[in-house]
C-alpha positions as CSV (number, residue, x, y, z in Angstrom):
1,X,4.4,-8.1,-67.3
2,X,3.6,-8.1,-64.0
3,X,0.1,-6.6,-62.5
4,X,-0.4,-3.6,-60.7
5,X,-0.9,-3.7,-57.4
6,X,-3.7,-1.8,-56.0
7,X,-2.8,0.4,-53.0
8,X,-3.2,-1.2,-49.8
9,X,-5.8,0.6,-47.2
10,X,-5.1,1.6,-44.1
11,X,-5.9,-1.2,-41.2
12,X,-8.5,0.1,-38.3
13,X,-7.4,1.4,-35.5
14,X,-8.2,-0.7,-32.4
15,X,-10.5,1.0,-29.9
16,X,-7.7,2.0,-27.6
17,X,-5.6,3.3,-30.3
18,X,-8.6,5.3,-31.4
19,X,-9.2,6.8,-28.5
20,X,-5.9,8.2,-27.7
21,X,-5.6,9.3,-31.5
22,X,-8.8,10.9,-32.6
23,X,-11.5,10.5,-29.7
24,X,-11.1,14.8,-28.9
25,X,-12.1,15.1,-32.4
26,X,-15.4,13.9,-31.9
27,X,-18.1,16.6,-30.9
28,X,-19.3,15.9,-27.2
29,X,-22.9,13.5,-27.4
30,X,-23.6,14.0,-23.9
31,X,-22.4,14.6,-19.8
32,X,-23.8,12.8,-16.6
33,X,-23.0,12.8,-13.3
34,X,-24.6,11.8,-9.9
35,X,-27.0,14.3,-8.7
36,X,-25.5,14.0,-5.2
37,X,-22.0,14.3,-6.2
38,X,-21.1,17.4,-3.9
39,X,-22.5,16.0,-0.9
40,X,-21.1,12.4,-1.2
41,X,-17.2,13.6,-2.9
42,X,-17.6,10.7,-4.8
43,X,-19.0,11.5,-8.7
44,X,-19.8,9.3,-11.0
45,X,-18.8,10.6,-14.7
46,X,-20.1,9.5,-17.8
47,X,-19.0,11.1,-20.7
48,X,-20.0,10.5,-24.7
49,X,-18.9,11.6,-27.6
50,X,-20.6,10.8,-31.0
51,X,-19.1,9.5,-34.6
52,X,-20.2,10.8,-38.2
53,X,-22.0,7.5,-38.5
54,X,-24.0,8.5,-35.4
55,X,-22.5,5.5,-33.3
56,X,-21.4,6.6,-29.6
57,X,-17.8,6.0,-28.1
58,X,-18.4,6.5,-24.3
59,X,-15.8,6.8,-20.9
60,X,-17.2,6.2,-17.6
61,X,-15.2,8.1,-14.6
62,X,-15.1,7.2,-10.8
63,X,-13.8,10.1,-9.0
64,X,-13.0,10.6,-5.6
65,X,-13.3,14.1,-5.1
66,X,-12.3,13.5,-0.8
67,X,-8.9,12.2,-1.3
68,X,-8.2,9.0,-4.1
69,X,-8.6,11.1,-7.7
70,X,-9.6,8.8,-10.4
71,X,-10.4,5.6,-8.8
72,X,-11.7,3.5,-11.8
73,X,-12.6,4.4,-15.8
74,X,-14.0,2.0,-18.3
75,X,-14.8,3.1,-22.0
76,X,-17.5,1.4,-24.4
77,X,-16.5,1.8,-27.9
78,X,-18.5,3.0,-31.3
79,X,-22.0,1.5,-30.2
80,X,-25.4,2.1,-31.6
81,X,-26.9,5.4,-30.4
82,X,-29.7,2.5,-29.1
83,X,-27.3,0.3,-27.3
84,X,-26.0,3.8,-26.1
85,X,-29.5,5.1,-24.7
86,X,-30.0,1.8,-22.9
87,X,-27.0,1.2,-21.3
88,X,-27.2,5.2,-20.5
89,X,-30.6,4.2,-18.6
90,X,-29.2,1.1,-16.8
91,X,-26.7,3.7,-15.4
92,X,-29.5,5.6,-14.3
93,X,-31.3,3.1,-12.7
94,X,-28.3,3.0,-10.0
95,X,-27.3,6.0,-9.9
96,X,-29.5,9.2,-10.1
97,X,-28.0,10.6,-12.9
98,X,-27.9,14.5,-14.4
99,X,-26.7,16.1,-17.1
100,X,-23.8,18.7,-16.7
101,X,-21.9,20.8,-19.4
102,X,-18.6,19.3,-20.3
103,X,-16.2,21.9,-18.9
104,X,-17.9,21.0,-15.2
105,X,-17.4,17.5,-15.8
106,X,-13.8,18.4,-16.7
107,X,-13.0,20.6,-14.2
108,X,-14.5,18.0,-11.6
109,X,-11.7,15.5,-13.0
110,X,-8.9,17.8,-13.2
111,X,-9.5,19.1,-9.6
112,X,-9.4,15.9,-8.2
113,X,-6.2,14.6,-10.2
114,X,-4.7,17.7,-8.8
115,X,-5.9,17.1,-5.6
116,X,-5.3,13.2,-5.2
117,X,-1.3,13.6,-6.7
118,X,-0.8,16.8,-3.6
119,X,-0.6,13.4,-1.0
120,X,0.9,10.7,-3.8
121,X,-2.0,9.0,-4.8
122,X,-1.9,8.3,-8.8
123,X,-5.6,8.0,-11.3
124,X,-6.2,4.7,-12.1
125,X,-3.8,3.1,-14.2
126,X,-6.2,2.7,-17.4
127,X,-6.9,6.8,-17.2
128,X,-3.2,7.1,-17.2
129,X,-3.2,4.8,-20.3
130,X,-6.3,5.6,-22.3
131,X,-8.9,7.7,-20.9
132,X,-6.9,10.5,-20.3
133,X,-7.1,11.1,-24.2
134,X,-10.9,10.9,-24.5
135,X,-10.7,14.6,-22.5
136,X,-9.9,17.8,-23.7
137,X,-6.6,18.7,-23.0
138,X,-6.4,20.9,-19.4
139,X,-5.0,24.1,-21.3
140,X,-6.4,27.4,-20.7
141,X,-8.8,27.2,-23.4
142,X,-11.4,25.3,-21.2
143,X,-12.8,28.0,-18.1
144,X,-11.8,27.1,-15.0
145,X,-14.2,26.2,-12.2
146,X,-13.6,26.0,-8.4
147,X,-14.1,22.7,-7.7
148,X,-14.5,22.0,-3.5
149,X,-11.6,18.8,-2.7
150,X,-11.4,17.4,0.9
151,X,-13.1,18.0,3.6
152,X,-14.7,21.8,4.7
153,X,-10.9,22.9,5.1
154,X,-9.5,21.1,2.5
155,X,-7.9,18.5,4.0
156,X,-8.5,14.7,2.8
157,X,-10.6,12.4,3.7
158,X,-10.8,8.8,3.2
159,X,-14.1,6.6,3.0
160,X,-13.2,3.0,3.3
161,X,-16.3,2.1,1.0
162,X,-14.8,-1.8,0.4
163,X,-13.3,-1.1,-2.7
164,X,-9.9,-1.8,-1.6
165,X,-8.7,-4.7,0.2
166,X,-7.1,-4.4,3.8
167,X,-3.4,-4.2,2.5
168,X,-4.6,-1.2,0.5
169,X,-6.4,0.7,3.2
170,X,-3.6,0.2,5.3
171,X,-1.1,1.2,2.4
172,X,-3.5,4.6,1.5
173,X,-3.2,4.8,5.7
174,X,0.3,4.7,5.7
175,X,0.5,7.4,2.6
176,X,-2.1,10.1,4.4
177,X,0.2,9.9,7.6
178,X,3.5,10.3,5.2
179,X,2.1,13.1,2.9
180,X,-0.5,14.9,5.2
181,X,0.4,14.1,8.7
182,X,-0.7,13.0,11.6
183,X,-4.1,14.9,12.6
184,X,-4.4,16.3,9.3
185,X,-7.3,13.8,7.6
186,X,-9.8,11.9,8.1
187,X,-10.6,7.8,7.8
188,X,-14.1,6.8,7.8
189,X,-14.9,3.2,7.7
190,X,-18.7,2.7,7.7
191,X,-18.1,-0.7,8.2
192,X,-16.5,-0.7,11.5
193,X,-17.5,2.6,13.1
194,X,-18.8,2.4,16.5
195,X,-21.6,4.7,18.1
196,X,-19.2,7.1,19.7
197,X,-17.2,9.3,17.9
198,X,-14.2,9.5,19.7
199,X,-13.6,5.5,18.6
200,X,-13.0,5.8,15.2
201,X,-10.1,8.4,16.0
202,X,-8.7,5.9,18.7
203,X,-5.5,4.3,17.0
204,X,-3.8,0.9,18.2
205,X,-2.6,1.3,21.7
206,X,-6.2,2.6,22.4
207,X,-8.0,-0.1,21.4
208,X,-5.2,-2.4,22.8
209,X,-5.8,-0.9,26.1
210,X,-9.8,-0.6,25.8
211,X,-9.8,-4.6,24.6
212,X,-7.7,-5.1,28.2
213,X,-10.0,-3.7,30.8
214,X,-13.3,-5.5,28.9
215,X,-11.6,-8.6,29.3
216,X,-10.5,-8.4,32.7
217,X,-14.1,-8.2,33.7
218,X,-14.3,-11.3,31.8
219,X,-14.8,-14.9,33.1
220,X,-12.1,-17.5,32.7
221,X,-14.2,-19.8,30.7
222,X,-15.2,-16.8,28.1
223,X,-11.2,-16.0,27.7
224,X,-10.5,-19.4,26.8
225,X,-13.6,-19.8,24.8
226,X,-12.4,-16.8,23.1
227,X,-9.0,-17.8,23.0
228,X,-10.2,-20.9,21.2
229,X,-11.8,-19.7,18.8
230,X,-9.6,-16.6,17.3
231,X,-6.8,-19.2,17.4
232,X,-8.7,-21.2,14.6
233,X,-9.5,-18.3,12.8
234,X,-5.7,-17.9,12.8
235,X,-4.7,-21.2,12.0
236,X,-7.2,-20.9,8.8
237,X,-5.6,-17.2,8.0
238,X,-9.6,-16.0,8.2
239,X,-8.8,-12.8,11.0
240,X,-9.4,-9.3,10.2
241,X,-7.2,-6.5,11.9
242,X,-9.3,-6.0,14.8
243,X,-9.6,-9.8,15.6
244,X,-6.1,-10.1,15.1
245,X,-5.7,-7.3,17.9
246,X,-8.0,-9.1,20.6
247,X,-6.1,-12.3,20.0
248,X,-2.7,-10.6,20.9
249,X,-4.5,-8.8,23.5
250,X,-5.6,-12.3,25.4
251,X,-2.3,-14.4,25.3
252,X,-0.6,-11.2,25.9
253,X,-2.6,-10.8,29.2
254,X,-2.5,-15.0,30.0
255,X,1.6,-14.8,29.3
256,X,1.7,-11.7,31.6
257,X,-0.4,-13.6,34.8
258,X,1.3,-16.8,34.1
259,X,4.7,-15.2,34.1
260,X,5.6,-17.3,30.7
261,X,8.4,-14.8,29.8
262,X,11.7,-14.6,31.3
263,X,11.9,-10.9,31.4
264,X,16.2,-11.4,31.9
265,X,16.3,-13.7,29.0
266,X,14.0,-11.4,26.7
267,X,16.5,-8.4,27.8
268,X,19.5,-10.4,27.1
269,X,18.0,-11.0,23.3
270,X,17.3,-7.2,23.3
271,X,21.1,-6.6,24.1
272,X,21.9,-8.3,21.4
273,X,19.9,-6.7,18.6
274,X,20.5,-3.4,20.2
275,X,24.5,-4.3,19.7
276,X,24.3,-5.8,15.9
277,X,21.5,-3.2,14.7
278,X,21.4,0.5,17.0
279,X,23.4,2.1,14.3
280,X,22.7,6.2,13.7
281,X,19.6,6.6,11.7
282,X,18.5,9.2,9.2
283,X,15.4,11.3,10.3
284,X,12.8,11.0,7.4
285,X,13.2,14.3,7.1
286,X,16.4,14.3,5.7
287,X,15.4,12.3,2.4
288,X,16.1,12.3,-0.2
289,X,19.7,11.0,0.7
290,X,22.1,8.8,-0.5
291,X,19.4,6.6,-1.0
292,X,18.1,8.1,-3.7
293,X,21.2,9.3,-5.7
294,X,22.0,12.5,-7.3
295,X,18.1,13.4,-7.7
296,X,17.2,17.2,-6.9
297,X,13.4,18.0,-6.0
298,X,11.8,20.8,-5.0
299,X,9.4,18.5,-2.1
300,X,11.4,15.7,-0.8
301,X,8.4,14.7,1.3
302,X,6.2,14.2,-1.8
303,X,9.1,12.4,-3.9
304,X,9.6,10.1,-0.8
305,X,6.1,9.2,-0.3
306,X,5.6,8.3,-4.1
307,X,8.0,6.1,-3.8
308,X,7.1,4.1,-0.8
309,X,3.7,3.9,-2.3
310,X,4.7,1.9,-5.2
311,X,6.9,-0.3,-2.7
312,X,4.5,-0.4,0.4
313,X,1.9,-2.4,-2.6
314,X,1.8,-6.0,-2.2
315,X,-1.8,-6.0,-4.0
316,X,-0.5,-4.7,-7.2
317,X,0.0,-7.1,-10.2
318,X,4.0,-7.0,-11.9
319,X,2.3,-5.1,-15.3
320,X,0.9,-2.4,-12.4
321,X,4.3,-1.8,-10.4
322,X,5.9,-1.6,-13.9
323,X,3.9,1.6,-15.1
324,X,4.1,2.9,-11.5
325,X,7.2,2.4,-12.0
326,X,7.6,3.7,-14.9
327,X,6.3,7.1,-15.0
328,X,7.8,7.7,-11.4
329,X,11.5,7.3,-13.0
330,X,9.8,9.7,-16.0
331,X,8.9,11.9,-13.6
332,X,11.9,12.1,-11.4
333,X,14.5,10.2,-13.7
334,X,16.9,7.6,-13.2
335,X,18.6,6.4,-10.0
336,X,19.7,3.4,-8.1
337,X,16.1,3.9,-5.6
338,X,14.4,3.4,-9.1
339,X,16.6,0.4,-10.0
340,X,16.2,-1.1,-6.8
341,X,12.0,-1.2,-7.2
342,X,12.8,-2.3,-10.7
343,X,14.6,-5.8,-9.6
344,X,12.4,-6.3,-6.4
345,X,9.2,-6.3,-7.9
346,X,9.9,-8.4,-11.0
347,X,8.8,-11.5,-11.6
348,X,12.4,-12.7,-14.0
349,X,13.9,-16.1,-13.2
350,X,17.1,-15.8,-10.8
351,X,19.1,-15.9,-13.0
352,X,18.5,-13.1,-15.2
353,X,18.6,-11.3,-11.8
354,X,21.3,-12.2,-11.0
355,X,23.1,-10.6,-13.9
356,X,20.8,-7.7,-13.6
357,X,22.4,-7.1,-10.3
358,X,25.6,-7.4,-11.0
359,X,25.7,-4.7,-13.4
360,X,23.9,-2.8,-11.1
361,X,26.8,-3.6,-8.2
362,X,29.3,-2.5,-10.7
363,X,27.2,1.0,-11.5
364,X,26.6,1.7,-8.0
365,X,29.2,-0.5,-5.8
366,X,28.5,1.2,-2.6
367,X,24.6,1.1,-2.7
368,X,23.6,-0.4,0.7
369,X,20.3,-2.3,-0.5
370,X,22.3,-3.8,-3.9
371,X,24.8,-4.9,-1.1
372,X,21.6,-7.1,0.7
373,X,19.9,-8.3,-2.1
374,X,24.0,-9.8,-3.3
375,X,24.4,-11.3,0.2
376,X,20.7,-12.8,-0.2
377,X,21.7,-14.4,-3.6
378,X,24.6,-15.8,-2.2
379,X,23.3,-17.4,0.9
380,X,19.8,-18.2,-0.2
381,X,19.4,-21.0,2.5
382,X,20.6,-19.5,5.8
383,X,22.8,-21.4,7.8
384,X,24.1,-21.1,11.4
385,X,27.7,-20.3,10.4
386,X,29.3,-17.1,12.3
387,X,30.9,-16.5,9.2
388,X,27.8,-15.4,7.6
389,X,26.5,-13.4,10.7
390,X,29.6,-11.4,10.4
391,X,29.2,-10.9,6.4
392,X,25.8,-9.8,6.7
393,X,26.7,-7.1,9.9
394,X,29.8,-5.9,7.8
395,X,27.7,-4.3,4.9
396,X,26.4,-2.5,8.3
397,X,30.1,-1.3,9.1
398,X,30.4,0.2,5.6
399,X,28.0,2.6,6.6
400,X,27.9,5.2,9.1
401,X,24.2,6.1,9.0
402,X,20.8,4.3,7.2
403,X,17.6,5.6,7.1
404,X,14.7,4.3,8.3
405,X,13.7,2.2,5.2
406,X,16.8,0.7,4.6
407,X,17.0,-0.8,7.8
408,X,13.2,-2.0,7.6
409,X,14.9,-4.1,4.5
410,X,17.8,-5.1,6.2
411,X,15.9,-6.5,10.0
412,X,14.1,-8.9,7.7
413,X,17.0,-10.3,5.9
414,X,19.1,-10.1,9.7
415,X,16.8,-12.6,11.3
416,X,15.9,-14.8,8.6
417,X,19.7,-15.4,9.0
418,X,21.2,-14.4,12.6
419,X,18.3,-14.1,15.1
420,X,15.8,-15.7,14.0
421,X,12.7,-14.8,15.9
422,X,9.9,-16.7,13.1
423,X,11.3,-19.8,13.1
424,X,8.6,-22.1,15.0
425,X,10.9,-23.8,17.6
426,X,11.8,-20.1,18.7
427,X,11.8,-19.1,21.8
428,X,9.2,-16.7,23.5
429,X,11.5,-14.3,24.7
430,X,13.1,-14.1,21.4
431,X,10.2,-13.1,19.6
432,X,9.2,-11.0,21.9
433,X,12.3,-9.1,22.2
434,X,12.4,-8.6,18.6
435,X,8.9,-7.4,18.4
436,X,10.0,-5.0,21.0
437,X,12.8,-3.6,19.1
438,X,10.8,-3.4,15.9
439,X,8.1,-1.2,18.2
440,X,10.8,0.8,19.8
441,X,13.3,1.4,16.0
442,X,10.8,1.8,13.1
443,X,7.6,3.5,11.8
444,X,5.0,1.3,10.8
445,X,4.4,2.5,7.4
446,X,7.3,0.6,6.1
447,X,6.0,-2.4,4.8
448,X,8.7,-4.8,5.3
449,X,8.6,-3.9,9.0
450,X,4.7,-4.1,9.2
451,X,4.9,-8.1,7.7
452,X,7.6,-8.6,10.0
453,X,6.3,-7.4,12.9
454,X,2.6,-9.8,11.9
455,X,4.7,-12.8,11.4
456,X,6.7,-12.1,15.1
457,X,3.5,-11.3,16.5
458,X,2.1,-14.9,15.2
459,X,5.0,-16.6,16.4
460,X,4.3,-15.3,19.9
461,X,0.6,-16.1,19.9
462,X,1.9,-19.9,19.0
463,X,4.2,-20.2,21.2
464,X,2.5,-18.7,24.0
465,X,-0.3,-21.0,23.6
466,X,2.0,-23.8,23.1
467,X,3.6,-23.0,26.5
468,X,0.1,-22.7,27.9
469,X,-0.9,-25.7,26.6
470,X,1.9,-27.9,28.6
471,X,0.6,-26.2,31.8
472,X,-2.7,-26.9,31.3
473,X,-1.8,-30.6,30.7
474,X,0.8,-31.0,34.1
475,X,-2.4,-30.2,35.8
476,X,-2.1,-26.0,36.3
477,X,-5.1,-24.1,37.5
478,X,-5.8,-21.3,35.6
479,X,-8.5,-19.9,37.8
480,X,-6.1,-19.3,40.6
């Protein structure tokens, strides 16, 4: 006879699982925030809830009430209520903390959600994922309170507190002028702002110009000296942004009173991009297009700046662009713009790419960026054979028009394998006729077309200083 078998219990939910299952059944232990939350925009949330065994399960929220939403959340999971109390004072000794009812601390959340997803930006990927659930649900049941977003007219602004790295400043940059406009926010770095006001307005041709006339009461030996040394910085990739600017600004300026550039040549190379690539474009205002299928929305600006954002990330890690990607297609469903972030910002061997877009070439055979990256598999070393220039400028013939962002993918693939410009034994004019024609074709926000236009720009720098380098060595006087 064989033995009963006892029933089996239930294995324990991890803490994750918890939370997103039961945690809003747990009666609220406590709510703190930073006491100067209103004058800073930035609030520091920490919310616990209790267990029946008296243990506490606590979220921790870092909102950006200005412009960002939920920036970062952390949870700590079914501790004593001592462990609790102390960690609750180490918080305190940081940040001046106070407590607040629970619907203000939710309201403050919500508003700020709602306020961050009006110009693209997304909550932290772990709220999305888990601490979402350790709210009440936003319903009608919980009062709502005014909460104050953006600056005193309601329009963002964005404190450049070091959080994020360079490439995301410039990519939240780059979203603000899509989404908001031009004029209509506000960047503060408190890192880099200078004594007058009117400076940390001042955008790149500003400073361009400003770094010009200080130099030019400059002497010879500082220039060089100067020179010198941001040229080593380069060589060891250690510039910022604003070094990276003075740089260009001095071999621009030496190149210019040397004459280095053939002005003829460097129009005959503009010619010629002007003849393979000054197609029709696509005003930005007319997306979404053909680029992005059959999709119907109600703001095409919004839609169109969620999307660049995931693809203007190069800091993101693959399991990141996956949910973003993820719950854009959820949001705005399935179409070949999706597919195309899909296969360009996995990590899968070739191969299984490969297949992928093959099936995606026979679902959508006339998508222009599908097209590229086929041409890019099949010529993955490029050569100097005509026969491939012409391939490559016929998937421009099969179109009438591109937008902007489709050509800011297809100049990178062009001159890796027609003109060229990056190559080291380039010439001057070359690169800078094609940093020319990136200036005078394409926005900036594009990311493609911002790491171009870096790598031209190095290019030149070399090159100019190679160039400098010979005169200096036949015996030319630079003080002249």
């Amino acid at each position: 006879m064989s033995k009963k078998k006892s029933p089996q219990k239930p294995l324990p939910l991890s803490p994750e699982k918890y939370i997103r299952k039961n945690a809003r059944k747990l009666p609220v232990y406590t709510c703190k925030i930073n006491a100067i939350w209103k004058e800073s925009g930035f609030a520091s949330l920490l919310i616990a809830r209790q267990h029946t065994n008296g243990n506490i399960t606590s979220c921790c929220y870092l909102v950006d009430l200005a412009c960002l939403g939920v920036k970062d959340t952390m949870y700590r999971f079914n501790e004593s209520i001592d462990d609790f109390l102390e960690f609750e004072e180490n918080f305190n000794e940081h940040l001046d903390m106070e407590e607040i009812p629970y619907n203000l601390a939710h309201n403050i959340i919500f508003a700020a959600l709602e306020f961050a997803g009006e110009y693209g930006f997304h909550p932290h990927r772990d709220f999305t994922s888990l601490t979402q659930y350790f709210l009440e649900e936003d319903t009608e049941d919980i009062p709502l309170i005014e909460i104050a977003c953006g600056d005193e007219n309601g329009r963002p602004v964005y404190v450049a507190n070091g959080s994020e790295n360079p490439a995301r400043v410039r990519q939240i940059l780059n979203q603000l002028e899509k989404t908001a406009g031009a004029g209509n926010f506000t960047f503060i770095d408190p890192e880099n702002e200078s004594e007058e006001d009117e400076e940390s307005e001042e955008d790149e041709d500003g400073k361009y110009c400003r770094i010009a006339n200080e130099l030019s009461n400059s002497s010879t030996e500082y220039i060089i000296n100067e020179l010198t040394r941001l040229f080593e910085k380069l060589a060891k990739s250690d510039l910022n942004g604003d070094e990276f600017l003075r740089l260009r600004v001095i071999t621009d300026s030496i190149s210019e009173a040397l004459e280095l550039i053939d002005e003829k040549k460097s129009d005959k190379y503009l010619d010629e991009l002007e003849a393979d690539l000054g197609l029709e474009k696509l005003a930005d205002d007319e997306l979404p297009n053909s680029l992005f299928g059959d999709i119907q929305v109600d703001n095409p600006e919004k839609f169109a700046g969620e999307y660049l954002e995931i693809d203007n990330a190069i800091d993101w890690d693959e399991a990141n662009y996956n949910d973003a990607i993820a719950d854009f297609e959820k949001k705005y469903g399935k179409s070949p713009a999706v597919e195309y972030l899909k296969i360009t910002k996995s990590a899968n061997d070739g191969g299984k790419n490969d297949r992928h877009l093959d099936k995606l070439l026979d679902a959508y055979p006339n998508y222009f960026l599908f097209q590229l990256l086929k041409f890019e598999a099949t010529h993955p070393n490029p050569s100097k054979d005509e026969k491939e220039k012409e391939e490559l400028l016929q998937l421009l013939n099969k179109t009438q028009r591109l937008t902007d962002y489709e050509l800011s993918k297809f100049i990178p693939v062009y001159d890796r394998h027609v003109f060229r410009s990056i190559e080291p034994d380039t010439d001057l004019e070359k690169s800078h006729a094609m940093e020319n024609f990136i200036i005078q074709t394409l926005p900036f926000y594009y990311i493609d077309t911002d790491i171009l236009l870096n790598l031209v720009r190095i290019v030149k720098i070399s090159k100019t200083i190679e160039i400098m380098d010979k005169h200096w060595k036949a015996g030319y006087n630079c003080k002249r």
